[in-house]
C-alpha positions in Angstrom: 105.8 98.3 250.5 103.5 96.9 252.7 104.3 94.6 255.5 106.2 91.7 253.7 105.6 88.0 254.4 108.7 86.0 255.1 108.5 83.6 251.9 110.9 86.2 250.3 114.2 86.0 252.6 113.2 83.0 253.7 113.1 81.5 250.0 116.4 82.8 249.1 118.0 81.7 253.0 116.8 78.5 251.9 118.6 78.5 248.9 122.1 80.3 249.9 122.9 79.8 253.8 123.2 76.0 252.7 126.0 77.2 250.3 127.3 80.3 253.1 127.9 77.4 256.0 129.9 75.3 253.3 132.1 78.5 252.3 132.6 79.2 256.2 133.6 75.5 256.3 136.5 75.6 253.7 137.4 79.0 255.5 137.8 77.2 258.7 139.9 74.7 256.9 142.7 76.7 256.3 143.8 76.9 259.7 146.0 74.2 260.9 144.5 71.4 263.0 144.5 71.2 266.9 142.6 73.2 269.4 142.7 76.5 267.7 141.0 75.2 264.4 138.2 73.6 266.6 138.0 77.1 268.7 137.6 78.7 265.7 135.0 76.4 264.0 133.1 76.4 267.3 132.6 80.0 267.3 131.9 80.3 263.1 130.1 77.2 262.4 127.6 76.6 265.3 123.7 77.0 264.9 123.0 81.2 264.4 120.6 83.1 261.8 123.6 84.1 259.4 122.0 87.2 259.1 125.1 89.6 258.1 125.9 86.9 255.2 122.7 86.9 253.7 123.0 90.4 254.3 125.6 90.5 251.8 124.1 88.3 249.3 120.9 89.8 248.9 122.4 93.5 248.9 124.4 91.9 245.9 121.4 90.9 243.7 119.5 94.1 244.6 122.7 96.0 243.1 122.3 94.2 240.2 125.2 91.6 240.6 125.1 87.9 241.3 125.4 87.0 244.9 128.0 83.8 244.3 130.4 86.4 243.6 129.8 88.1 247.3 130.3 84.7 248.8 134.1 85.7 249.8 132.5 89.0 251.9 129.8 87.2 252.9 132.1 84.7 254.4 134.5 87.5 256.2 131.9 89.4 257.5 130.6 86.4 259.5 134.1 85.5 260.6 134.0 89.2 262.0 131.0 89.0 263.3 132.2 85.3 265.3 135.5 87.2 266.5 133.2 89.7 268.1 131.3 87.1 269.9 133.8 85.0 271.1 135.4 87.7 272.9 132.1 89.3 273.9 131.5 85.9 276.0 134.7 86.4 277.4 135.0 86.3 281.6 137.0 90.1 281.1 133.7 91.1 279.2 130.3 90.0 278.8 131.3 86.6 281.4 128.6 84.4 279.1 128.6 80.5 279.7 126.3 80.1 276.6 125.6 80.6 273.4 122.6 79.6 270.9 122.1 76.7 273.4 125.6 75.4 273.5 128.4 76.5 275.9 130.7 79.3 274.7 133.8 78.9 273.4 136.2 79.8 276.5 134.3 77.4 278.4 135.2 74.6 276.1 138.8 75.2 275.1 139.8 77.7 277.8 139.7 81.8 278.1 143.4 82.1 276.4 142.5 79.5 273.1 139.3 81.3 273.0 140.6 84.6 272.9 143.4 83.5 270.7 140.6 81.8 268.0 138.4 85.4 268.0 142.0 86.8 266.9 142.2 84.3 264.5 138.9 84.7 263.1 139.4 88.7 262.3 142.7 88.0 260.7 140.9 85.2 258.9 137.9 87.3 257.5 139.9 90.2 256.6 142.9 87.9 254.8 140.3 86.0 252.8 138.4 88.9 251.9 141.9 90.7 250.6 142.7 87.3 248.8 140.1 87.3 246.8 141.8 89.0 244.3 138.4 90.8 243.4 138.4 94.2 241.9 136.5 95.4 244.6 138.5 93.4 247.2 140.7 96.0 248.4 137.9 98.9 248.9 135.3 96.0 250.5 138.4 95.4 253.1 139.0 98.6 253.7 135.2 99.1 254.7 135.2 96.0 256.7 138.0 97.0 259.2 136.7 100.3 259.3 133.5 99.0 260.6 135.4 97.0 263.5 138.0 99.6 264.2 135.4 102.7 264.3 132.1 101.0 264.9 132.1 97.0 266.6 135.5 97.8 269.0 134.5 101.3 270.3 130.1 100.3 270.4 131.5 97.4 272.4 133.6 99.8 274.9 130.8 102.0 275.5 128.7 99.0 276.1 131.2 98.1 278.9 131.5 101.7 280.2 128.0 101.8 280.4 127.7 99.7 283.5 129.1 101.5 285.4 128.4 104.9 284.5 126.4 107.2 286.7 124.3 109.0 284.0 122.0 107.3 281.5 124.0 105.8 278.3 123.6 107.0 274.8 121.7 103.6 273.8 121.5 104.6 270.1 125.2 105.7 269.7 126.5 102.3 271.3 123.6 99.8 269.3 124.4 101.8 265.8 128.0 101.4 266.7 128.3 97.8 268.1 125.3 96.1 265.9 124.7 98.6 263.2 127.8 99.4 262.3 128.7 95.8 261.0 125.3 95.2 259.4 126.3 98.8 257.4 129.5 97.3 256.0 127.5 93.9 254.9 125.4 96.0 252.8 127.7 98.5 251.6 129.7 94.7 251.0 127.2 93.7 248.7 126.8 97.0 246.6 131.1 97.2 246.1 130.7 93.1 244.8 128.2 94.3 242.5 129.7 97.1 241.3 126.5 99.8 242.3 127.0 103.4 241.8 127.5 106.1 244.6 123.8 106.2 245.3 123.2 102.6 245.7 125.7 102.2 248.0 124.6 105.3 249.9 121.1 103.6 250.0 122.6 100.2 251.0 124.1 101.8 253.6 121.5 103.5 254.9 119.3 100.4 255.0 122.4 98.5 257.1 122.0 101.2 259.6 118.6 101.4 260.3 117.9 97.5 260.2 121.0 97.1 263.0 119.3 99.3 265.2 115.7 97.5 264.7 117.3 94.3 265.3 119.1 95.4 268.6 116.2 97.0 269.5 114.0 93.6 269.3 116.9 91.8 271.2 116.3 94.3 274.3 112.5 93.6 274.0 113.0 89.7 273.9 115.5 90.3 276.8 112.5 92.3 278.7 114.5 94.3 280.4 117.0 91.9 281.9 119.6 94.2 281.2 119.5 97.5 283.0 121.6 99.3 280.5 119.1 98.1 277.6 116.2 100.2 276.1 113.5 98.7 277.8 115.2 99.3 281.0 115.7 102.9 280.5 113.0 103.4 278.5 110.1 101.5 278.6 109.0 98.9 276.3 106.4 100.8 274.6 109.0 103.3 273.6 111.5 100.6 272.3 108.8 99.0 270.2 107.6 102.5 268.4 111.7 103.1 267.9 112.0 99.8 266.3 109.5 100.0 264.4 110.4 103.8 263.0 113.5 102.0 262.5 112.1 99.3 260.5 110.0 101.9 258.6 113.1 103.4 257.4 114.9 100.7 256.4 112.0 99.0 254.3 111.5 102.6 252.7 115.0 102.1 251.2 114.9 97.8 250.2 111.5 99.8 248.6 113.3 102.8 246.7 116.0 99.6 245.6 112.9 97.4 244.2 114.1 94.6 246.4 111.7 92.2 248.2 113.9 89.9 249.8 115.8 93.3 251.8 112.0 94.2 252.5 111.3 91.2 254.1 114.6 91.0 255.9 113.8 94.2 257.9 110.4 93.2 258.6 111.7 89.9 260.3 114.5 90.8 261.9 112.3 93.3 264.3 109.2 90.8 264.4 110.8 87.8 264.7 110.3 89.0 268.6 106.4 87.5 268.0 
């Protein structure tokens, strides 16, 4: 395909991440009120590109099934994906006071709520994603704690270790692990929903990959080297861009080989959205 304007995704984020935020909203619900509740709705509701959501949609419909019935994995990979944050910002990890312009939520409602509400959220994704009753419901869980257990938790821990490490960190290992991992299960979601044959999913999956490692790759370059564990640190940023966009390339050669412009122009943007 060639390089893909953004009217595809952005037509069908227009239409569904109205009707995602409303989902995570009755999610939310189900907890009872108090300070945990408004933890967790702080980390799963507040301003963010709902990427791994529409992730799952739009896998969904280029599988061939309708994306309102992915809306229960769309919904727990997000609340996944908010666990991971909330205890990345933590003080005993990442030590962030902000978020998408707002301050995180252990700086609001307290270290212990906060870790207490990304708990929370996991169980929550996981249970409603199990509840579903679905067909596919038991596989699509099974996929999405495997991609926490064996891919978010341990990407994360490297990360960490990495600090402090004397010898040069296995960047790609700990971005396809902590980022790509996660954006592998929303597709592979979508294809399970849908009911896609072996080859699809394989395909979905190895679109997933490739786009969580060009999107990780355009957050080191919009952090300009900040970070001296990042790629651009270690690596220059003119070797970051060409992995990202070899990255990109092979992600966009599978949304091509699954017909599906709206995955096209999802990998696109979510490496140029640094421009």
């Amino acid at each position: 395909m060639s390089p893909s304007p953004q009217h595809a995704s952005g037509a069908f984020a227009t239409l569904w991440r109205p009707r995602v935020d409303e989902a995570l909203a009755d999610l939310v619900a189900a907890l009872p009120e108090g300070n945990l509740r408004a933890a967790c709705a702080h980390g799963l509701l507040g301003p963010g590109k709902r990427l791994r959501p529409m992730l799952v949609l739009a896998t969904c419909a280029a599988a061939g099934g309708e994306p309102v019935q992915a809306m229960p994995a769309a919904c727990a990979v997000e609340a996944v994906h908010a666990f991971s944050l909330v205890h990345d910002d933590l003080p005993c990890m990442d030590d962030d006071d902000e978020r998408r312009g707002r301050p995180t939520v252990h700086v609001v409602y307290g270290e212990a709520t906060a870790l207490l509400a990304g708990d929370a959220l996991l169980a929550l994704g996981l249970g409603a994603l199990a509840a579903s009753r679905a067909p596919w419901a038991a596989a699509a869980t099974a996929r999405l704690a495997e991609a926490t257990w064996a891919g978010l938790v341990p990407g994360q821990v490297l990360d960490l270790e990495a600090r402090d490490a004397a010898t040069t960190p296995d960047l790609e290992t700990i971005h396809r692990l902590k980022t790509g991992c996660l954006m592998e299960a929303s597709c592979v979601l979508g294809g399970l929903v849908a009911g896609a044959d072996e080859g699809v999913v394989d395909l979905l999956a190895t679109y997933g990959r490739e786009l969580g490692l060009a999107f990780q790759l355009a957050d080191d370059l919009l952090d300009d080297g900040d970070d001296p564990t990042s790629w651009v640190a270690l690596h220059g940023r003119v070797a970051t861009e060409a992995a990202g966009e070899a990255a990109v390339a092979r992600a966009r050669d599978a949304a091509a080989r699954l017909g599906s412009e709206v995955l096209d122009s999802l990998a696109f943007g979510a490496f140029h959205r640094r421009v």
